[in-house]
C-alpha angles and dihedrals in degrees: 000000000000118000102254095238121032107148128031140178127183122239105250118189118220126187141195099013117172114211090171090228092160080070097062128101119246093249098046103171103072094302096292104142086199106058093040092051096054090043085051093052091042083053093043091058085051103078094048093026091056087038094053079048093056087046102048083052095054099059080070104038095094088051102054108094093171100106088212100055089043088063097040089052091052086048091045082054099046094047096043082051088061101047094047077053091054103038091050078065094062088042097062094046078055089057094048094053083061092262119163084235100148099039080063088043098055094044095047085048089051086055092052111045085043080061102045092043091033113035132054114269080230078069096042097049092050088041088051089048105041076055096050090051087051103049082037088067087056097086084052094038099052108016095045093084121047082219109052100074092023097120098049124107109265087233094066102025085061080046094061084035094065097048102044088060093050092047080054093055100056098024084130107048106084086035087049088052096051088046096053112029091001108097093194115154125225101256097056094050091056092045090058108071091043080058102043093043091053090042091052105035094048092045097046087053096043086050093050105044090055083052096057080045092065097041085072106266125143126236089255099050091042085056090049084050094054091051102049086033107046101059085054078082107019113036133111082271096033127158089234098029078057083066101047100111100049078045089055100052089073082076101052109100094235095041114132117169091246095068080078115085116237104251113271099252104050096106082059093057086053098044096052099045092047088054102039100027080207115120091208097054094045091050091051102046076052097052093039086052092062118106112268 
């Protein structure tokens, strides 16, 4: 049977990070329509979906007694606040760009606040943890290989960079609520990552697909994008087929986040933050430090 922690890294709230996202091109990965675009629809779920997370770990705030997950939960909070700041950036330039942003927005916010009135918060804080499993892979999905996000902008790639590390950091806290004051069967625990992944999969693709509408492209080339896109992520190779064990561990009946190493280069995120205070730099030493 696996320790129950293994790897651990402190929640670390940082504020007032410039990523200069009014600088980049429109299409910003390489100029492939298609993958920025799928990137764009994955950041404009970030500022509601990290709200509806605060949220779901709040219906349990006033029941955690242990001092040391009380911290890391008002940490949890204070990070996920700063990403929802940073990603409604990258929302506007999205807006600018003619994007339906706020017709999404609306109808992700329906769905929230029908799960939070609706549903049990037994439901709301698995649903918040299968997802932070899920955006915690992404350090190891995407910064693993030097080549997967070779072609994206440094700007955002140092964007994604940030929060993935700070996914990393406090991977464990809404699992670790659910654990402790949560009640949530196992069941339900395991249904909800099948949930969450088809929720999120099948919206990210829909939402890209009416931006590259209204860039401009026509039914058949955004077709043509879908089949020479779509296997980027999902192939045999794919970026996020790369990630399915680690996926997979959600479902076994002793997993807890912290059986998953913290990516390699990490330290070297920190590091270079703390000695630059500059965001960019500290992405891009990051991404430079991923096996070739």
């Amino acid at each position: 049977m696996n320790a129950i922690v293994q790897y651990q890294a402190q929640p670390v709230v940082r504020r007032n990070l410039d990523f200069k996202l009014e600088q980049i091109p429109r299409f910003w990965f390489g100029g492939d329509p298609f993958l920025t675009r799928m990137f764009d629809a994955l950041s404009l779920t970030f500022p509601d979906g990290e709200r509806y997370f605060i949220q779901s770990v709040r219906l349990f705030r006033d029941q955690i007694k242990d001092p040391d997950l009380q911290k890391r939960v008002a940490d949890f909070i204070r990070q996920e606040a700063q990403h929802g700041i940073a990603h409604d950036k990258m929302n506007n330039l999205m807006r600018e760009q003619g994007m339906p942003v706020d017709q999404f927005i609306q109808r992700l916010n329906k769905m929230f606040k029908f799960e939070l009135e609706r549903r049990s918060p037994q439901y709301n804080i698995a649903m918040t943890a299968a997802a932070e499993h899920m955006t915690a892979l992404m350090a190891e999905t995407f910064y693993s290989y030097k080549d997967t996000l070779r072609e994206a902008h440094p700007y955002v790639r140092a964007l994604f960079a940030w929060h993935a590390i700070e996914e990393m950091e406090h991977r464990d806290v809404a699992f670790d609520v659910m654990q402790q004051v949560g009640d949530v069967p196992e069941n339900l625990r395991k249904f909800t990552l099948a949930w969450t992944s088809a929720l999120m999969i099948g919206f990210t693709i829909y939402r890209a697909n009416v931006m590259l509408k209204h860039d401009g492209f026509t039914p058949r080339q955004r077709l043509q994008m879908n089949i020479r896109g779509l296997p980027w992520f999902f192939g045999k190779k794919g970026t996020l087929t790369r990630m399915s064990k680690q996926y997979r561990d959600w479902f076994k009946k002793d997993f807890h986040p912290s059986q998953h190493p913290v990516i390699a280069q990490y330290d070297i995120w920190i590091k270079t933050l703390a000695e630059t205070g500059d965001p960019i730099q500290a992405g891009e030493a990051f991404w430079q430090a991923a096996e070739d």
